[in-house]
N, C-alpha and C positions, 0 to 999 in steps of 0.2 A: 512308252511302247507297251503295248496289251499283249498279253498271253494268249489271248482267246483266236482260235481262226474266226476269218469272215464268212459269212454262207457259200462262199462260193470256193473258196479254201476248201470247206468241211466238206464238201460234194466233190471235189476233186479227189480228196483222201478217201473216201468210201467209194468211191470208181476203181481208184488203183487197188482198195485191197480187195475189193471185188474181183476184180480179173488176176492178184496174185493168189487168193482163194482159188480162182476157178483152175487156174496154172495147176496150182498144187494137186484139185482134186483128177486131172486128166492123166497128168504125171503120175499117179498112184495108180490108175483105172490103168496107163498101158503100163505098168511094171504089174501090176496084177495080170494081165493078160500076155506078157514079153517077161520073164523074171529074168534077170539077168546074172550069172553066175563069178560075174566078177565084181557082185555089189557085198555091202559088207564090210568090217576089216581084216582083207586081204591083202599083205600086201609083197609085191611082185621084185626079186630083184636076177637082173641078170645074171646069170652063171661064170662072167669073167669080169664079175664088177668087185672092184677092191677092198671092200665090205669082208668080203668072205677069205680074203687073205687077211684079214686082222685078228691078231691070235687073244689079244687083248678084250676085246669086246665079247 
């Protein structure tokens, strides 16, 4: 069994990461233009979730 892709393998992988490329860079363009204020680590816990009655932690 070869390691190596075939040419048409290799054209199929540079497609996909082309368009995950391009994904990414659109996703960046509308969080540049949309920032969103719950991005980050934030993180959210409801006020009668039982977390917050643990005297332990």
């Amino acid at each position: 069994m070869s390691d190596k892709l075939t040419k048409e393998q290799q054209q199929e992988l540079e497609q996909i990461a082309a368009e995950i490329e391009a994904e990414a860079i659109q996703m960046r363009l509308d969080y540049e233009q949309n920032p969103s204020e719950e991005s980050g680590s934030v993180v959210y816990i409801h006020p009668d979730a039982e977390f917050l009655n643990d005297e332990e932690e």
